[in-house]
C-alpha positions as CSV (number, residue, x, y, z in Angstrom):
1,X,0.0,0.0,0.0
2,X,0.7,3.8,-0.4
3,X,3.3,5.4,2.3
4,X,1.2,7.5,4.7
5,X,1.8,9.6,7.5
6,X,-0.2,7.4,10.3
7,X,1.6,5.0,12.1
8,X,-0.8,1.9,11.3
9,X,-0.4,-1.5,14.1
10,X,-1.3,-4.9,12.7
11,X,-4.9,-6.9,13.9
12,X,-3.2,-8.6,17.3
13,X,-4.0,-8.8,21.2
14,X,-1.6,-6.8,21.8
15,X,-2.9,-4.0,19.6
16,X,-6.5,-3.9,21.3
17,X,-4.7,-4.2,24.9
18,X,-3.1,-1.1,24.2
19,X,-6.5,0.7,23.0
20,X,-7.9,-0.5,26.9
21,X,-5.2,0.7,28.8
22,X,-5.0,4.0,26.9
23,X,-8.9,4.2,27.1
24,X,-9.1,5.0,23.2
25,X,-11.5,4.4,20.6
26,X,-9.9,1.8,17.7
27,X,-9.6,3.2,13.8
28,X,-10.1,-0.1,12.0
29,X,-8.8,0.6,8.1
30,X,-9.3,-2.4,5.9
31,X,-7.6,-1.8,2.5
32,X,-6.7,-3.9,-0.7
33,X,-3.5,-3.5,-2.6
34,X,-6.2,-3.5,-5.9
35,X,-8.0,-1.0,-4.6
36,X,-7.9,2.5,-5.9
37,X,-9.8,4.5,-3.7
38,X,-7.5,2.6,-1.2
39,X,-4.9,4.3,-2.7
40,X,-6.6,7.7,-3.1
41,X,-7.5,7.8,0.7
42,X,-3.8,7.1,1.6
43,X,-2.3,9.3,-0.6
44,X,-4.8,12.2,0.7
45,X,-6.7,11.8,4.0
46,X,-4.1,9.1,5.6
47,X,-1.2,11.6,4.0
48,X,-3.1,14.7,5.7
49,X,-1.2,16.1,8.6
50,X,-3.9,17.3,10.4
51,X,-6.0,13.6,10.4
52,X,-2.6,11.8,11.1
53,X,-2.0,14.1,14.3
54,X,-6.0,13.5,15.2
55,X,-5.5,9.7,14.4
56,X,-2.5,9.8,16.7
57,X,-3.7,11.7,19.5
58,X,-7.5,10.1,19.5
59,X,-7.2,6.6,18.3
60,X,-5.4,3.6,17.9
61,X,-4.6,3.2,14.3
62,X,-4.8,-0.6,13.3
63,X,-5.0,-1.8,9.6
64,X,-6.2,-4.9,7.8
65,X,-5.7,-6.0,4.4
66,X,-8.7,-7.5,3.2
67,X,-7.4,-10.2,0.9
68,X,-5.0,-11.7,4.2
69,X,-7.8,-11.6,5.6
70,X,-11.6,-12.0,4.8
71,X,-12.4,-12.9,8.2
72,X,-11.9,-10.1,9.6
73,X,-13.5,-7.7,6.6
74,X,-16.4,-9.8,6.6
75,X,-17.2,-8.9,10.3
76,X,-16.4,-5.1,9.9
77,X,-16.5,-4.3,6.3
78,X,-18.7,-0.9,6.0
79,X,-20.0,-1.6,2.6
80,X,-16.9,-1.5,0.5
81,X,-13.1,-0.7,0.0
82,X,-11.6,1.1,2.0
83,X,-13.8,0.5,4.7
84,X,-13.0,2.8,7.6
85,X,-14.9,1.5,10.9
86,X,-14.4,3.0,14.2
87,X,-14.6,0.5,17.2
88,X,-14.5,0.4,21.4
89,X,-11.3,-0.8,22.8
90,X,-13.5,-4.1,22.9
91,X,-13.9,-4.7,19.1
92,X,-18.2,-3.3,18.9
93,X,-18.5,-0.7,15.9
94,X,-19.6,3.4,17.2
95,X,-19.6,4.2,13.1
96,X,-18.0,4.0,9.7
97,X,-18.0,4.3,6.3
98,X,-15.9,4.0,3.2
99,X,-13.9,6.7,1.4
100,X,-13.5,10.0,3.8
101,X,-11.8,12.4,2.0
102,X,-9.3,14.7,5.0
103,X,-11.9,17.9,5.7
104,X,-15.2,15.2,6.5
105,X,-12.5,13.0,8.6
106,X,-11.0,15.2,10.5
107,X,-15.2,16.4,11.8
108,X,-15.5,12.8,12.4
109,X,-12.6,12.2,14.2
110,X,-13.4,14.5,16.9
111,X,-17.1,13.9,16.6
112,X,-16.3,10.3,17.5
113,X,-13.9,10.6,20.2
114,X,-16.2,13.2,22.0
115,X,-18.8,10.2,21.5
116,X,-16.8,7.6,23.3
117,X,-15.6,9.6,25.9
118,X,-19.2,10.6,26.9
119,X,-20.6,7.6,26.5
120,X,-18.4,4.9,26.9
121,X,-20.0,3.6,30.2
122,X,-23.2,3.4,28.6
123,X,-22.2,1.6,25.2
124,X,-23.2,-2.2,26.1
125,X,-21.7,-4.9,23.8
126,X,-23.8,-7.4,21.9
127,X,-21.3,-9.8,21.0
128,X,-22.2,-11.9,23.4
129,X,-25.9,-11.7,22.8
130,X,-25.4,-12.1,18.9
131,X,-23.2,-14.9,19.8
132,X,-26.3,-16.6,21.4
133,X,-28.6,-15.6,19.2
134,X,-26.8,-17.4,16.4
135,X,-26.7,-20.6,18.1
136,X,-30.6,-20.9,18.8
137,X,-31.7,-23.7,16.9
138,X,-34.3,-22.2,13.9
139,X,-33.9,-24.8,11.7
140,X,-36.6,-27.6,10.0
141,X,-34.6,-31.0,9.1
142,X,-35.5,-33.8,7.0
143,X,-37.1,-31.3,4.5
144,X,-38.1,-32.9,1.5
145,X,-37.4,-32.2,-2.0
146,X,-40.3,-30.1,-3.1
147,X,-38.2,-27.1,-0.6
148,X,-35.1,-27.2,-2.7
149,X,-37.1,-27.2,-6.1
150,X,-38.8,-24.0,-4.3
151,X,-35.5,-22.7,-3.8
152,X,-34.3,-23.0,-7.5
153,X,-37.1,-21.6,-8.9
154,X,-37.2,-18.6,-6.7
155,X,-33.5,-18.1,-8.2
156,X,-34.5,-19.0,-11.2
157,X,-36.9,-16.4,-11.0
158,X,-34.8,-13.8,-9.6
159,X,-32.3,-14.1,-12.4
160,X,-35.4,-13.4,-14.8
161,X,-36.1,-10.7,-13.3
162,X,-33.0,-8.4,-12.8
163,X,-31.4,-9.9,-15.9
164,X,-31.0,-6.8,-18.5
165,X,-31.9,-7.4,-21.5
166,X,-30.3,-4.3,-23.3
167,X,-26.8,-4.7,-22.1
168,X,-27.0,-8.6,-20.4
169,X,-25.9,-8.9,-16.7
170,X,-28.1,-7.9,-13.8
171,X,-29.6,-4.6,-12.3
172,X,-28.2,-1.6,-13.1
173,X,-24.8,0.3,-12.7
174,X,-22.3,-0.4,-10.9
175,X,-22.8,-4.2,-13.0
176,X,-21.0,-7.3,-11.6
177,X,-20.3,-10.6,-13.5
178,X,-22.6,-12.4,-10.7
179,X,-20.8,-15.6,-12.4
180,X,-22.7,-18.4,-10.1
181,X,-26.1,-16.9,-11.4
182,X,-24.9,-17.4,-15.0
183,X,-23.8,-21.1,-14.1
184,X,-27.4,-21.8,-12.7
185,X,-29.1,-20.1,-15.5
186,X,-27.3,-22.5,-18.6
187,X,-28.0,-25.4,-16.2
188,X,-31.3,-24.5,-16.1
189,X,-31.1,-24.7,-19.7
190,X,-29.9,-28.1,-20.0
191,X,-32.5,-29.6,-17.2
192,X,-35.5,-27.9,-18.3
193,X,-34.5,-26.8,-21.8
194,X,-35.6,-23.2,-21.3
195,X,-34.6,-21.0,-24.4
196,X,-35.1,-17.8,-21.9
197,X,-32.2,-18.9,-19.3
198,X,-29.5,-19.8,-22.1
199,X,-30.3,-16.0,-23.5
200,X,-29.5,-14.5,-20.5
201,X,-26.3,-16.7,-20.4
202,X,-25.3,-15.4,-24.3
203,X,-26.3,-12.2,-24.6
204,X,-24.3,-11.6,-20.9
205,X,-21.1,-13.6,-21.8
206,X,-21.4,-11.4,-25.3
207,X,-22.2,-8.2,-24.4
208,X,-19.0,-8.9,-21.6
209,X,-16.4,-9.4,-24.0
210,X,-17.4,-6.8,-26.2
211,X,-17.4,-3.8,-23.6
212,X,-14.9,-2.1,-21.7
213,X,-14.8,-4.8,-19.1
214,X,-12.8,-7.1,-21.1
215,X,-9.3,-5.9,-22.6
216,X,-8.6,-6.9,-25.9
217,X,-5.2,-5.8,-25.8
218,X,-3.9,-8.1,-23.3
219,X,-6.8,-10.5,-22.1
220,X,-8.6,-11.0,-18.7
221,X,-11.3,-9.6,-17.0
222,X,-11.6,-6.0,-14.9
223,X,-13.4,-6.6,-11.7
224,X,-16.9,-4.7,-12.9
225,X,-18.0,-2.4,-14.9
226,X,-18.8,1.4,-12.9
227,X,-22.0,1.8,-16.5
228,X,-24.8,-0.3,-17.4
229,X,-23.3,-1.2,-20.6
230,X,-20.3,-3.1,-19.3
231,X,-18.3,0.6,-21.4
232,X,-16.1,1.7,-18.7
233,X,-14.6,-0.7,-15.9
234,X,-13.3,-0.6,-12.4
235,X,-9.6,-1.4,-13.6
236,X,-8.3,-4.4,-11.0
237,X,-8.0,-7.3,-12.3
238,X,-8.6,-10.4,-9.8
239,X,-7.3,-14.0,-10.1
240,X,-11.0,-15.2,-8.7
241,X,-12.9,-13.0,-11.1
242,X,-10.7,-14.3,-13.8
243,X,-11.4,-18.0,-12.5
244,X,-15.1,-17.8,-12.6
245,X,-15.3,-16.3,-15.8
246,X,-13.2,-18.6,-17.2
247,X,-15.6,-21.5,-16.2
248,X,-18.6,-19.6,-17.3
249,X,-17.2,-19.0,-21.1
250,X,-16.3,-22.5,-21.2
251,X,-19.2,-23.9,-19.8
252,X,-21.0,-21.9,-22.9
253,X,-18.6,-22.9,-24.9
254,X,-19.3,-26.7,-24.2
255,X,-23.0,-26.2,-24.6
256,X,-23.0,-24.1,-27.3
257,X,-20.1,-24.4,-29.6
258,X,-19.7,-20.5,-30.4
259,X,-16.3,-19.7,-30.9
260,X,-16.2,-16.3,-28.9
261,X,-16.8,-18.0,-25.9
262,X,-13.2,-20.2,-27.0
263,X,-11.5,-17.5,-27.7
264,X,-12.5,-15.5,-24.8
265,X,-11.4,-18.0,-22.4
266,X,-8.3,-18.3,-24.1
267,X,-7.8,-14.9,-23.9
268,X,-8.5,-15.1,-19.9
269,X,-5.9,-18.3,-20.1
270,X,-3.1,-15.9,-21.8
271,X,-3.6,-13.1,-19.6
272,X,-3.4,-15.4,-16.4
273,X,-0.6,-17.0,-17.7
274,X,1.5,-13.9,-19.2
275,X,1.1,-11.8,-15.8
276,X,-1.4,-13.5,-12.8
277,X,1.0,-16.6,-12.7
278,X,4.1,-18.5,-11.7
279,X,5.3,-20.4,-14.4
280,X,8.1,-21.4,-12.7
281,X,7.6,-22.8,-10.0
282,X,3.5,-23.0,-9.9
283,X,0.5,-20.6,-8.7
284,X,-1.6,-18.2,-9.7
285,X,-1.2,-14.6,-8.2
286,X,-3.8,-12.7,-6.4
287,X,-4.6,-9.5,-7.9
288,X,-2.9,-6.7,-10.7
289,X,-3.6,-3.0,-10.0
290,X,-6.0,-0.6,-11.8
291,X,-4.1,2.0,-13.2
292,X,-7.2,3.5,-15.8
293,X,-4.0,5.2,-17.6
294,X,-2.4,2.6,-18.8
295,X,-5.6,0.0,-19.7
296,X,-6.5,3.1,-22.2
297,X,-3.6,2.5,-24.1
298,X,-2.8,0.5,-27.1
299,X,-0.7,-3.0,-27.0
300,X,2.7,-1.3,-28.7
301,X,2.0,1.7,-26.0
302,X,1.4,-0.2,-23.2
303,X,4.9,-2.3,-23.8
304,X,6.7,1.1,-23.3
305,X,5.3,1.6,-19.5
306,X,5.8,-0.4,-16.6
307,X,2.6,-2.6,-16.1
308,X,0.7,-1.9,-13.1
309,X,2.1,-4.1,-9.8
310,X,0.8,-7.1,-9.3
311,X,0.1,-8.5,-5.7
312,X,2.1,-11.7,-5.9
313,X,0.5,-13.5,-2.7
314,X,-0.5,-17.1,-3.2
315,X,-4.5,-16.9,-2.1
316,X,-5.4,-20.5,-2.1
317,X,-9.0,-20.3,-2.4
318,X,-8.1,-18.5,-5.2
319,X,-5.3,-20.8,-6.8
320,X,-8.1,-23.9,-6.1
321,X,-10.3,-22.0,-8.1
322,X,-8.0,-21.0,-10.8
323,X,-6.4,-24.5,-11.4
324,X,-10.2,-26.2,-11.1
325,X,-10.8,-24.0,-14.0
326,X,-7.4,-24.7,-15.6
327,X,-8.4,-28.7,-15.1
328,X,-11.6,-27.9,-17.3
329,X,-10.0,-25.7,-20.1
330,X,-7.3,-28.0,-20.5
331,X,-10.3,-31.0,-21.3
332,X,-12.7,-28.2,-22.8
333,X,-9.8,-26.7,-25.3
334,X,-7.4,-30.5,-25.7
335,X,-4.7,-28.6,-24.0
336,X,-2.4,-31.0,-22.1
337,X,-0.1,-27.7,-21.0
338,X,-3.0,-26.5,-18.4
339,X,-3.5,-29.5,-16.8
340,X,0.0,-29.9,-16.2
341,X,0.3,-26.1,-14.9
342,X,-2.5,-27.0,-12.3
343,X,-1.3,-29.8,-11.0
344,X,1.8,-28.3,-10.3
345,X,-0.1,-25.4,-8.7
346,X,-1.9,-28.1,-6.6
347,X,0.9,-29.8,-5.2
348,X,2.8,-26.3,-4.5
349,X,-0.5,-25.5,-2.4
350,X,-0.9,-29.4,-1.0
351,X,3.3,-29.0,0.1
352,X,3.0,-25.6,1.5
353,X,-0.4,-24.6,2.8
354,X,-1.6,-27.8,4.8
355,X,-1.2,-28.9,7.7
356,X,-3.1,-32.2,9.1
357,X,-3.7,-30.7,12.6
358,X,-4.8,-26.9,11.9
359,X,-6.2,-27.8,7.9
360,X,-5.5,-25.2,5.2
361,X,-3.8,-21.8,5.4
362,X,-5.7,-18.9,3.7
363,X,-2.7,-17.4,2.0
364,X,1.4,-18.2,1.0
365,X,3.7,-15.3,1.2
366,X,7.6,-15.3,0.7
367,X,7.5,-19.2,0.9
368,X,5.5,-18.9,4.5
369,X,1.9,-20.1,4.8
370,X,-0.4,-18.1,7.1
371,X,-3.8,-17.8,8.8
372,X,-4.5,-22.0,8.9
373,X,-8.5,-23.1,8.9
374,X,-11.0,-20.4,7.4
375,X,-13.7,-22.8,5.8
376,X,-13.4,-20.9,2.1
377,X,-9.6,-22.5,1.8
378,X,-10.9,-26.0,2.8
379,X,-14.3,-26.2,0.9
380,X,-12.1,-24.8,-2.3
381,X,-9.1,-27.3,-1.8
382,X,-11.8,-29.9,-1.5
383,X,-13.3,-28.9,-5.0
384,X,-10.0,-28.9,-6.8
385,X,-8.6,-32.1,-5.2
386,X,-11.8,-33.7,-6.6
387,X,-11.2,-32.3,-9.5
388,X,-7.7,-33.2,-9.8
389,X,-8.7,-36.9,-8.7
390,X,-11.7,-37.3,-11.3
391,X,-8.7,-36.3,-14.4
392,X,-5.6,-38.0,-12.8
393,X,-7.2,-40.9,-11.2
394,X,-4.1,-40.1,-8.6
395,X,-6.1,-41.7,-5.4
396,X,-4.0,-39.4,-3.5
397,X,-6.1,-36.4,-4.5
398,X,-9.2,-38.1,-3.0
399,X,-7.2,-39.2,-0.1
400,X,-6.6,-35.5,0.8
401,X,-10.1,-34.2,0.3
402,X,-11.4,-36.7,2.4
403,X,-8.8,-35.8,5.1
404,X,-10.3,-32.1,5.2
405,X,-13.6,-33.1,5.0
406,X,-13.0,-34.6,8.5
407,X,-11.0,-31.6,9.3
408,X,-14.5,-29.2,8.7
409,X,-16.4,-31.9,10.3
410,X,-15.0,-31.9,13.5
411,X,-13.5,-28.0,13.5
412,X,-15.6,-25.9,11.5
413,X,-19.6,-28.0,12.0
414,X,-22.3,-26.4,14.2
415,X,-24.6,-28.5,15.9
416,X,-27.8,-26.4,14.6
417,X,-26.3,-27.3,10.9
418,X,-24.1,-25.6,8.5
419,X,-20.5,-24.6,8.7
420,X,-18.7,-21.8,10.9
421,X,-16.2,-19.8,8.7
422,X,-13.2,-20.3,11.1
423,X,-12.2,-22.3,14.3
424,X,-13.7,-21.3,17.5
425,X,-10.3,-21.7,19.3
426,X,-9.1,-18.7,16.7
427,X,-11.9,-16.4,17.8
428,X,-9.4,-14.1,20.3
429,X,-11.2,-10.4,20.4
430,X,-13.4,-8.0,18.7
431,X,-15.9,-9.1,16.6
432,X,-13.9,-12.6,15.9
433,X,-15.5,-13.9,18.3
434,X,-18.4,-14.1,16.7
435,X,-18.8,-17.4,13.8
436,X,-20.5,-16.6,10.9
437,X,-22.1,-18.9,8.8
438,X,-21.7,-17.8,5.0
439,X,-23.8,-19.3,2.6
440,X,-21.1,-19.3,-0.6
441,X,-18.3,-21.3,1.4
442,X,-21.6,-23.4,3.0
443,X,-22.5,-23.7,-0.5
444,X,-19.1,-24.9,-1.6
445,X,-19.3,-27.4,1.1
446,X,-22.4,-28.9,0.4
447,X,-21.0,-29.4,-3.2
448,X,-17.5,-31.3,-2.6
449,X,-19.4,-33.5,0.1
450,X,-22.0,-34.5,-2.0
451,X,-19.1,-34.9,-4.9
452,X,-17.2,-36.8,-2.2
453,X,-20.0,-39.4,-1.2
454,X,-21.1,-40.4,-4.8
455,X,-17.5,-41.5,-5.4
456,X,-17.1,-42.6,-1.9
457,X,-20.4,-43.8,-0.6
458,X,-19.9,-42.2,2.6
459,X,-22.9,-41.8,3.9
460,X,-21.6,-38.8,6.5
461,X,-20.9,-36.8,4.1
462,X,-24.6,-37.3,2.2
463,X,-25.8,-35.8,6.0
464,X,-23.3,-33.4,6.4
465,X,-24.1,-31.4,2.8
466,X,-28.1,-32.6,3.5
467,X,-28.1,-30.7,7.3
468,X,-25.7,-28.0,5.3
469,X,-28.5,-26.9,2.6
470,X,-31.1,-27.2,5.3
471,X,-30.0,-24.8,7.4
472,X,-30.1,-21.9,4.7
473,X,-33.1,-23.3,3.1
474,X,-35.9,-21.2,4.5
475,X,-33.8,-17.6,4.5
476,X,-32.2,-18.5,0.7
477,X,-34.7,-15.5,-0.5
478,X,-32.6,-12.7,1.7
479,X,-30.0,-13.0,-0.4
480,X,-31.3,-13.1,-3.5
481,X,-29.0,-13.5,-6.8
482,X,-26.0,-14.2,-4.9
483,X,-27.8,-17.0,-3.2
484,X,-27.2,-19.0,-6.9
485,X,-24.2,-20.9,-5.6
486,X,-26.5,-22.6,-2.8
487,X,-28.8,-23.3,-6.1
488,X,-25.9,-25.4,-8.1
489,X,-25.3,-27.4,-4.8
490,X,-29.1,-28.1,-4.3
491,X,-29.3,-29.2,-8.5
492,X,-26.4,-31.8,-7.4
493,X,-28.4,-33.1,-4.5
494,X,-31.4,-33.6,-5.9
495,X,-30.2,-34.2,-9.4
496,X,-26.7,-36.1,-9.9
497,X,-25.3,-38.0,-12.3
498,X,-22.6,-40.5,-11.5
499,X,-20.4,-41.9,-14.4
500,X,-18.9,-44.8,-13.7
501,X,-16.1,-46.2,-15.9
502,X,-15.0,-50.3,-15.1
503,X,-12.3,-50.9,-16.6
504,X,-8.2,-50.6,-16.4
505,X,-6.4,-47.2,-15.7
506,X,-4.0,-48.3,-18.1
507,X,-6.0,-48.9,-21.1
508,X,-6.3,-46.6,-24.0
509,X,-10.3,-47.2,-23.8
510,X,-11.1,-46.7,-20.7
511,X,-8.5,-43.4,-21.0
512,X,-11.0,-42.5,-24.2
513,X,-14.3,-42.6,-21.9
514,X,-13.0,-40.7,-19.5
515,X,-11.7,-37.6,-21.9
516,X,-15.0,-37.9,-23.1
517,X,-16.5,-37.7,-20.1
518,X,-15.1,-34.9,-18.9
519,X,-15.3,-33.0,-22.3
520,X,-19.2,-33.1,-22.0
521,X,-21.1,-30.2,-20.3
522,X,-23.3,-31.5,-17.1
523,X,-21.6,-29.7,-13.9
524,X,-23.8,-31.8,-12.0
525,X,-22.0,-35.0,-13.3
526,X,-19.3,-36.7,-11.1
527,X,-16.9,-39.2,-12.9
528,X,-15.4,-42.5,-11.9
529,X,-13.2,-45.0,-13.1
530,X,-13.2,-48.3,-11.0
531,X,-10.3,-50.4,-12.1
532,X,-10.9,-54.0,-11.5
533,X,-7.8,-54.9,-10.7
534,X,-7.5,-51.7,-7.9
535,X,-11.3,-51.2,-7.2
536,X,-12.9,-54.9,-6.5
537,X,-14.9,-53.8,-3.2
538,X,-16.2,-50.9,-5.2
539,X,-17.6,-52.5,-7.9
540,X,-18.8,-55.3,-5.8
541,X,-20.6,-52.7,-3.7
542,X,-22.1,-51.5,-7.1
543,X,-22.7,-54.4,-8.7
544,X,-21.4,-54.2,-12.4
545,X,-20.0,-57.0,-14.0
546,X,-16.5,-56.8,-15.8
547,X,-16.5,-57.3,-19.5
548,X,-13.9,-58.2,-22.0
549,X,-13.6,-54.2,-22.6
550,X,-14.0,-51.2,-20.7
551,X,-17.4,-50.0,-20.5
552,X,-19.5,-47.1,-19.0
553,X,-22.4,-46.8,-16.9
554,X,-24.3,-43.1,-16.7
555,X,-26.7,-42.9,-14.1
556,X,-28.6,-40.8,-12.7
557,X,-32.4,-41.1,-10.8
558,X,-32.4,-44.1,-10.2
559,X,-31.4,-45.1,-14.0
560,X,-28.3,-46.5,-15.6
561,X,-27.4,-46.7,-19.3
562,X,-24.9,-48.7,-20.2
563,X,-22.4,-47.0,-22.8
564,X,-20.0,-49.6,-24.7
565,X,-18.5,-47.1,-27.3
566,X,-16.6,-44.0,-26.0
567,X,-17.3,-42.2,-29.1
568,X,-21.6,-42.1,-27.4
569,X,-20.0,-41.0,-24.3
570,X,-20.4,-37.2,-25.1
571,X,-24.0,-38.0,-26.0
572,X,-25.1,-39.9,-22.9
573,X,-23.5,-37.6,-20.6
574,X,-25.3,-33.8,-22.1
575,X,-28.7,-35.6,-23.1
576,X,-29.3,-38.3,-19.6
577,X,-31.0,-35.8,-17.4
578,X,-30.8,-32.8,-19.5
579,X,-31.7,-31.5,-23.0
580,X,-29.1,-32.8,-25.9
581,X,-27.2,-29.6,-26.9
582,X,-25.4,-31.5,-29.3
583,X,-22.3,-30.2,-29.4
């Protein structure tokens, strides 16, 4: 971040200890390298110094970056970045806000430490009370599957209904991707065959690539886009943006066989590789600045400036994201070079980030892993090591997701249902010690457990997604679109399809039905190749015979069709339980 003239202490004990025995209120800045007005408030209010003496003689200064740690910015974050949030010594928010330029913050410094010196005895915590509120049990199990199709076709019907038809995307200005609500939409598409829902998904992905959001001279996505028509963007560019957007264009890619959705996501591929990647050693970086000055140039001009910084942190969410969506491109566009560049990324991450007693860290910096447990770095490892298993058929892969599915089972599970979004034992002070229960990382969960017990047949993990999707069942409308990755997990609950392949790893066939497989749009398919020379107790448990030659079994409902000739594999996969896109 920007140099600035306040003398900032890190998110510890030690820091809040000293706001107690000073009797000050706490200055709580949570920043972003990406973030421009982060950089605009530093380089003006934080730079002022008249706020920097108030600061200094009112408050104790402590700041966060949000990317180390979304925690923390989920529990104080006032609406966006920066997020400036002034706190007791005891962690409970007096007031905030976002950007302050120096006049208004300099007001509000004094307003607010006139406020807490006046009122300090009288400002009651309600940590505690929230703390018990959360835990009261509100929750109907054993719901059956009539609530879930509710569920979908309220999002269904949400997407409808802010979807704009003009310019594609959702609501109005300032216009996000929302990728999950695209990825529900084209599954919609293939389930019920609605014409309406694949639309929305074309005219979005088109109308993206063709506007300001997208840059043609180097590839990748900006963050959003500040107009309705997608013309002028927010200028960051994020590896998780990047990720999701590369799944969505090859997703329509797979379903509809337009080549701008292949050549957009291999322009995303050449941007992340060029700049958001390590190509030496594995892993995908975090983040690249905005810098609106250079994006507005040409290629040949561009080459003559230095690029704006990029934030070479190791996320791992982020890198589980990027290299699931590497795993697909490499099936989707028959390039061996991305699978190869993910699995190195994976077992960089599986080497450095975790740890069989504390689970996952959140981020690796300088060769150093940090912040070991948040639920978003498990559920997303999970994911990817599923992934990674399903193309590799390396057991090891599904060894280690089923290691941290026991990890969230026994740290991370409430008793009401659901999953916290850290450890309790990391709670500490402030607003930490409160455990929030997000529904995108609860989401993700229910997803890679359900993944995990059709190639598994654990029946713990069928419960633990079941009790998961319960538990945000009857509030899904609160959070309307973005509630469309809870949507996507309830599809795979109530509609999977399990692909199962008998026959040897080693042979060529077998090797055919799987690419196959995997090439074939239905993200609600999970694929298996039982070997039965490896696998005997799993296909005795299933019950399929062994033939001559490898053969294929796609299933889903209750039904199984038996595919003998990899070339049908495609076929089965898109049309069993969906609409035949052909392509």
């Amino acid at each position: 971040m920007t140099e600035t003239k306040v003398s900032w202490l890190p998110w510890s004990e030690e820091s809040f200890r000293k706001a107690k025995e000073l009797d000050k209120p706490i200055l709580l800045s949570i920043s972003a390298v990406w973030c421009h007005w982060c950089h605009v408030m530093d380089q003006t209010t934080y730079s002022d110094s008249e706020v920097a003496r108030l600061i200094e003689e009112k408050f104790v200064p402590i700041r966060v970056d949000r990317d180390q740690r979304p925690d923390i910015d989920k529990r104080y974050n006032m609406g966006g970045w920066p997020s400036t949030a002034f706190l007791t010594p005891d962690g409970e928010i007096l007031s905030g806000g976002t950007y302050i330029p120096p006049e208004h913050m300099k007001a509000l410094l004094e307003h607010i430490s006139s406020f807490y010196q006046k009122n300090k005895n009288n400002i009651k915590s309600r940590i505690d009370e929230l703390e018990k509120e959360m835990e009261k049990p509100s929750v109907e199990y054993g719901l059956g599957s009539e609530v879930f199709h509710s569920v979908i076709d309220g999002l269904t019907l949400e997407i409808a209904s802010l979807f704009d038809s003009l310019h594609g995307g959702f609501g109005n200005s300032p216009k996000f991707p929302h990728s999950n609500a695209l990825r529900l939409a084209l599954l919609q598409h293939h389930l019920q065959g609605h014409e309406a829902a694949l639309n929305i998904v074309k005219k979005t992905l088109t109308e993206m690539r063709n506007g300001g959001i997208y840059d043609d001279e180097e590839g990748g996505f900006f963050r959003y886009s500040t107009t309705r028509d997608w013309s002028v963007p927010h200028y960051e560019k994020m590896c998780e943006d990047n990720a999701k957007l590369l799944v969505n264009y090859l997703e329509a890619y797979q379903v509809t066989g337009e080549r701008l959705f292949r050549d957009t996501a291999k322009g995303i591929v050449a941007y992340v590789k060029a700049t958001l990647s390590n190509q030496e050693n594995g892993g995908f970086y975090g983040s690249q600045d905005a810098d609106e000055a250079y994006y507005n140039l040409r290629l040949p001009e561009r080459v003559k400036r230095t690029p704006p910084r990029v934030d070479k942190r190791l996320f791992v969410n982020w890198n589980c994201m990027m290299s699931s969506a590497y795993l697909l491109a490499s099936v989707v566009l028959d390039d061996r070079t991305l699978q190869d560049f993910a699995l190195r990324t994976v077992n960089l991450l599986l080497d450095k980030s975790c740890s069989p007693e504390n689970g996952v860290a959140h981020y690796i910096m300088e060769g150093e892993s940090h912040l070991f447990g948040l639920l978003t770095d498990q559920v997303h490892m999970m994911e990817c090591l599923i992934d990674c298993y399903q193309l590799t058929l390396d057991r090891n892969f599904l060894s280690r997701a089923e290691n941290i599915a026991g990890f969230i089972m026994d740290k991370l599970w409430s008793e009401a249902g659901g999953f916290y979004d850290k450890p309790r034992a990391t709670g500490g002070f402030g607003a930490l010690n409160l455990l929030d229960k997000p529904l995108e990382e609860n989401s993700v969960a229910a997803d890679a457990l359900l993944r995990l017990h059709y190639l598994t047949g654990k029946q713990k993990c069928l419960e633990a997604a079941r009790r998961t999707l319960e538990v945000f069942a009857s509030g899904i409308q609160r959070y309307c679109i973005m509630g469309c990755d809870y949507g996507l997990a309830a599809e795979l609950y109530l509609h999977p399809m399990q692909v199962h392949i008998v026959g040897s790893r080693k042979d060529y066939v077998t090797r055919r039905f799987l690419a196959e497989s995997l090439r074939a749009y239905n993200p609600l398919k999970v694929v298996e190749v039982i070997d039965p020379d490896v696998d005997s107790e799993r296909l005795k448990r299933l019950g399929y015979p062994v033939a001559d030659v490898p053969t294929a079994y796609v299933c889903s409902e209750g039904t199984c069709n038996l595919v003998e000739d990899p070339k049908k594999m495609g076929k089965a996969v898109r049309q069993f339980g969906g609409k035949d896109d052909g392509n």
